[in-house]
N, C-alpha and C positions, 0 to 999 in steps of 0.2 A: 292720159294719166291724171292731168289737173282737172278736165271738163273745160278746156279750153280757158285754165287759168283762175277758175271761179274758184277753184276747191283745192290749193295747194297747202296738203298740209302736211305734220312733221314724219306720218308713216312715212308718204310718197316720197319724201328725200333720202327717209333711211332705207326704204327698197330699192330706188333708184340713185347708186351712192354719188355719181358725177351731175347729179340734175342741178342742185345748187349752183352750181360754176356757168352753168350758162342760165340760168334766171336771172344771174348778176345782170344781163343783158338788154332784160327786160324791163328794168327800171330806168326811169327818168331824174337823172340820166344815172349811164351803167355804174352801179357800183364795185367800186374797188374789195377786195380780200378783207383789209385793212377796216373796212368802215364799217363793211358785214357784220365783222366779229366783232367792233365798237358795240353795233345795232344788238348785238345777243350776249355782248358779254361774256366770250369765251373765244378764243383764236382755236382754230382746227381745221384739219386737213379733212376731214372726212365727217361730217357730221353727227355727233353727239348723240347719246338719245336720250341723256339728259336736256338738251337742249335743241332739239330737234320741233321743237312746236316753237320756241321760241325765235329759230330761224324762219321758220314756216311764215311765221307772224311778219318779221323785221323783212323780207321780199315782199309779203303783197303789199305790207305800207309804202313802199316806195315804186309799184307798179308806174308803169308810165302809160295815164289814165287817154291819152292822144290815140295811140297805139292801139290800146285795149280796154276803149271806152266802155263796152259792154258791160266788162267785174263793172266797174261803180253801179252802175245801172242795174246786174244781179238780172243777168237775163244771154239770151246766147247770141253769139254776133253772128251778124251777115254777111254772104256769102263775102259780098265786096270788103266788107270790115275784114275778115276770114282770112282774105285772099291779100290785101293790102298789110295786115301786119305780117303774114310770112315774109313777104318780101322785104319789108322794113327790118324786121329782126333779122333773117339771113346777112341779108349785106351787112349790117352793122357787127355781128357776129363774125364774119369770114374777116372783115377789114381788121378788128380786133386782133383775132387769131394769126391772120397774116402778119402784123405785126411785130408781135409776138415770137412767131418761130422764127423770122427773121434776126432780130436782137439776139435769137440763141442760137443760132446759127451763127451768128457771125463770131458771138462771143467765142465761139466752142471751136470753130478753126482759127480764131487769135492767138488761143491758150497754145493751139495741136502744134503750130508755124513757132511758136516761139520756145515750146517744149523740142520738138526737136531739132533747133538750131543748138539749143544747151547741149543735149546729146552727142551732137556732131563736134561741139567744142570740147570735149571730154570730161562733161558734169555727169555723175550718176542720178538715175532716180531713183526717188524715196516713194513708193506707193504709200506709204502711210498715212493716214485719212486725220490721225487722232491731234489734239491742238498742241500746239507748239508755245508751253510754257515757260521753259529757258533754253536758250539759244542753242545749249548743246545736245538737243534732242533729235537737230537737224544737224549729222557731221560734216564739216567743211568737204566743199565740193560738190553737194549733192543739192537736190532741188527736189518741190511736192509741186502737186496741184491740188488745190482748191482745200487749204488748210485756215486754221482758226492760228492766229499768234495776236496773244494779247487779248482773245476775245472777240476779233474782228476777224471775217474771214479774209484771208490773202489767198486771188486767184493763184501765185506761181510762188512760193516763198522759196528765195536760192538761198543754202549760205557757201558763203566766199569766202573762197581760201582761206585769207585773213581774218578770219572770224564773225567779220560781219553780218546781217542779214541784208538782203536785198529784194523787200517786200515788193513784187511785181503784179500790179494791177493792169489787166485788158479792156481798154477802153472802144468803144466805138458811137461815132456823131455821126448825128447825117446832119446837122447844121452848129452856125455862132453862137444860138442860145442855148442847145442840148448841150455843147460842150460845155457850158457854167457847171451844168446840173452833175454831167459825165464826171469831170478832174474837177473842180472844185469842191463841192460838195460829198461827193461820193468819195475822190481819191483823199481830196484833202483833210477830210474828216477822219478816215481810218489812219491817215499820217499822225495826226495829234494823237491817236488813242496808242499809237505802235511807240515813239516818242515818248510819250510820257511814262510808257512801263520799261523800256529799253535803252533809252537813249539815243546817245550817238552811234549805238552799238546795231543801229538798223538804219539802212537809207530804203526811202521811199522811192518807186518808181514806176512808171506808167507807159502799157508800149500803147501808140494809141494808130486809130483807123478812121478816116474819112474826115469832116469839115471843123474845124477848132479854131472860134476866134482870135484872134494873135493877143490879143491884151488877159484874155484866160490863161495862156500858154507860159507869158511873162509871170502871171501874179505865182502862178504855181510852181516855178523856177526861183522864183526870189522870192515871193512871202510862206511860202510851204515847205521850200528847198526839194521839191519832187524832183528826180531826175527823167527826163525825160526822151522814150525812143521813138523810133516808130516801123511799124510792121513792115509795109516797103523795103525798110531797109535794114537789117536787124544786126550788120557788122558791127556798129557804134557799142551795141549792147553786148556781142560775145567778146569786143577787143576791153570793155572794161572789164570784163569779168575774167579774162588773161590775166589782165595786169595785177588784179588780189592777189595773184601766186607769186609774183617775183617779189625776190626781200630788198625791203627798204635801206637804203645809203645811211647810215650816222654817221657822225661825225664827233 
C-alpha cells in the first residue's frame, strides 16, 4: 500500500483506517498516540481527513532511517534490506502489543475479582457509565465500574453506606519503579483532584497486584492518605465496607 514505505500518504491512512497505529512502530524510535497528535495538531482515534496528509507527513519524518534506509535514498530496498526490517519491525511490534494486552488483561480481571467480591458482600451494581457529579448520583450501597467522579475516571466508585465515596483504583506492577508511576502518580494524582471537589466526603483507595516498593506504599498511606488493599486478599476491603452500615456510638 505504501511502495514499501516511500509513498505513505493521507489517502492510504483514510482507506486503511488502523494503518496509523502500527506506523507508530516504524519510527525511531516508536512513537507514542500522545506525540503523534502533538506532531499533527489534532488528538483522534481514527484519522481525520482534515488532517490526514498532515499525519501522513508527521510518520514519514520520523521513520526510523536504520531500518528503512532505502525512503531516504528514494529507491527500493533489497531483498536482505526487505527481509531484515520485517523481522525488525515484527518483533518489535508483537513485544509492543504483548505488552499491552497484558496490562489489559490483567487490569480487566483486577476490576472482575474485586467487582464480584462487592457483590457477594451485598453491594448492588450501578451499570451506569455517565460521571458522577455529586455523590448522591451513586445511592449508598451500590458500586460502578469505570465512572468519571470529579472529572477523573474512577475504575470501581463504591458509595458506602455512610455516605461516603470510596474511589477504588486497580493497580498492577511488575516491579519498585512501575509502582512510583502505578500509585503515585497515577493514584495519587486523581486523589488530589477527588479531594479537592469532595472532600472528606471521598477516601481514596487502591486494590493493587504484583511488585510495589515499600517506601511508595508508605508515602501513599501517609502523604496521599490512599487506603490500601490487595487483590490476594480482598477480606480487609469487604470487612471495611461492612462496617459503613453499622451506626456509630455518641455520646
Amino acid at each position: 500500500m505504501t511502495g514499501d514505505l516511500t509513498a505513505i500518504t493521507g489517502s492510504i491512512l483514510l482507506r486503511e483506517r488502523g494503518l496509523w497505529q502500527k506506523l507508530r512502530y516504524f519510527t525511531a524510535p516508536p512513537i507514542s498516540e500522545e506525540d503523534l497528535w502533538t506532531l499533527v495538531g489534532k488528538k483522534f482515534k481514527q484519522v481525520p481527513e482534515s488532517h490526514a496528509e498532515s499525519a501522513a507527513s508527521a510518520l514519514k519524518s520520523v521513520l526510523d532511517n536504520k531500518r528503512f534506509g532505502w525512503v531516504q535514498q528514494n529507491r527500493p530496498p533489497t531483498d536482505e534490506e526487505f527481509n531484515s526490517a520485517v523481522m525488525a519491525t515484527t518483533v518489535l511490534l508483537t513485544h509492543e502489543t504483548l505488552k499491552t494486552n497484558r496490562r489489559g488483561a490483567s487490569s480487566q480481571f483486577q476490576e472482575k475479582e474485586v467487582a464480584d467480591a462487592l457483590e457477594k458482600a451485598g453491594l448492588t451494581f450501578d451499570g451506569s457509565r455517565s460521571a458522577i457529579l455529586a455523590l448522591d448520583e451513586l445511592p449508598r450501597g451500590h458500586f460502578s465500574r469505570e465512572r468519571k467522579v470529579a472529572g477523573a475516571k474512577c475504575d470501581i466508585p463504591i458509595r458506602l453506606h455512610d455516605g461516603r465515596l470510596l474511589a477504588l483504583e486497580c493497580k498492577v506492577s511488575n516491579g519498585p519503579k512501575n509502582s512510583w508511576k502505578r500509585l503515585q502518580r497515577e493514584v495519587g494524582g486523581k486523589s488530589d483532584t477527588w479531594k479537592g471537589t469532595h472532600g472528606q466526603q471521598v477516601i481514596t483507595g487502591a486494590v493493587l497486584a504484583g511488585v510495589f516498593d515499600m517506601s511508595c506504599l508508605i508515602a501513599a498511606q501517609n502523604k496521599q492518605k490512599v487506603a490500601i488493599f490487595w487483590q490476594h486478599d480482598l477480606a480487609p476491603l469487604i470487612s471495611f465496607v461492612a462496617e459503613t452500615q453499622k451506626p456509630t456510638n455518641s455520646k
